[in-house]
N, C-alpha and C positions, 0 to 999 in steps of 0.2 A: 455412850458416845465417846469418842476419843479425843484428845487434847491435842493438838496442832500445834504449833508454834509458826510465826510470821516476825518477817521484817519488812520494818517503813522502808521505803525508796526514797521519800524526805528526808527524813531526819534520821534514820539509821537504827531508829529503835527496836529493841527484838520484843516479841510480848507473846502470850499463849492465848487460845479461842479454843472451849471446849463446845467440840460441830460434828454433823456429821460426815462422814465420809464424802458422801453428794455433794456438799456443800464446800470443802474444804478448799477446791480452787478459787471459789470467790472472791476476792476483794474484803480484806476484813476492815473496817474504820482503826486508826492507829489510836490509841489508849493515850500518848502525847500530842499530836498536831491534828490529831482528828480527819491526817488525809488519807486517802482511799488507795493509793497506790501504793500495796502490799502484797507480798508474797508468800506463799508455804515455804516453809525452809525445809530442809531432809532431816531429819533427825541426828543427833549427833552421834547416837548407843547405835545407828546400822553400819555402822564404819569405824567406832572405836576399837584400836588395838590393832586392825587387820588382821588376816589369816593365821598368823604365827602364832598369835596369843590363845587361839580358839582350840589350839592343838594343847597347846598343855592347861586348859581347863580341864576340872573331875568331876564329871556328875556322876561317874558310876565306883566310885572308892575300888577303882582296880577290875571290876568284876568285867570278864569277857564274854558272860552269855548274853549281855544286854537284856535292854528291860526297864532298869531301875526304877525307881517311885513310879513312872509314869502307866509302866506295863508289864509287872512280872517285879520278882525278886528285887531288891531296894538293894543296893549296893551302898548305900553309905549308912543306913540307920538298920540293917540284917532284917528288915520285917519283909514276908510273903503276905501273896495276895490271897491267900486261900486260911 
């Protein structure tokens, strides 16, 4: 199950509820004022950096046949998949 994070519409508190997916719009009880009117927040890591920064991340150490750890050839630690 994944971890959420909310904020109270009261009191302004952020807190985490670990829910399911299904679930996650619900109304969670706030952890301080114990009131109900609460929100999913967006997560803050799908928007950290924007666009620019994602270009000069390296997961493949240079290599251009793609692949790396995930599928093929490792581009940062030289191991194959075979």
């Amino acid at each position: 199950m994944p971890i959420y994070e909310y904020r109270c519409e009261s009191c302004s508190e952020k807190f985490e509820v670990l829910t399911r997916f299904a679930e996650r719009d619900k109304s969670q009880a706030c952890p301080s004022c114990e009131s109900m009117k609460t929100r999913v927040m967006v997560s803050s890591f799908a928007f950290a950096g924007g666009a620019d920064s994602l270009q000069s991340l390296d997961f493949g150490g240079g290599e251009t046949s793609g692949g790396g750890c995930c599928g093929g050839s490792c581009g940062s630690c030289g191991t194959s998949p075979n």
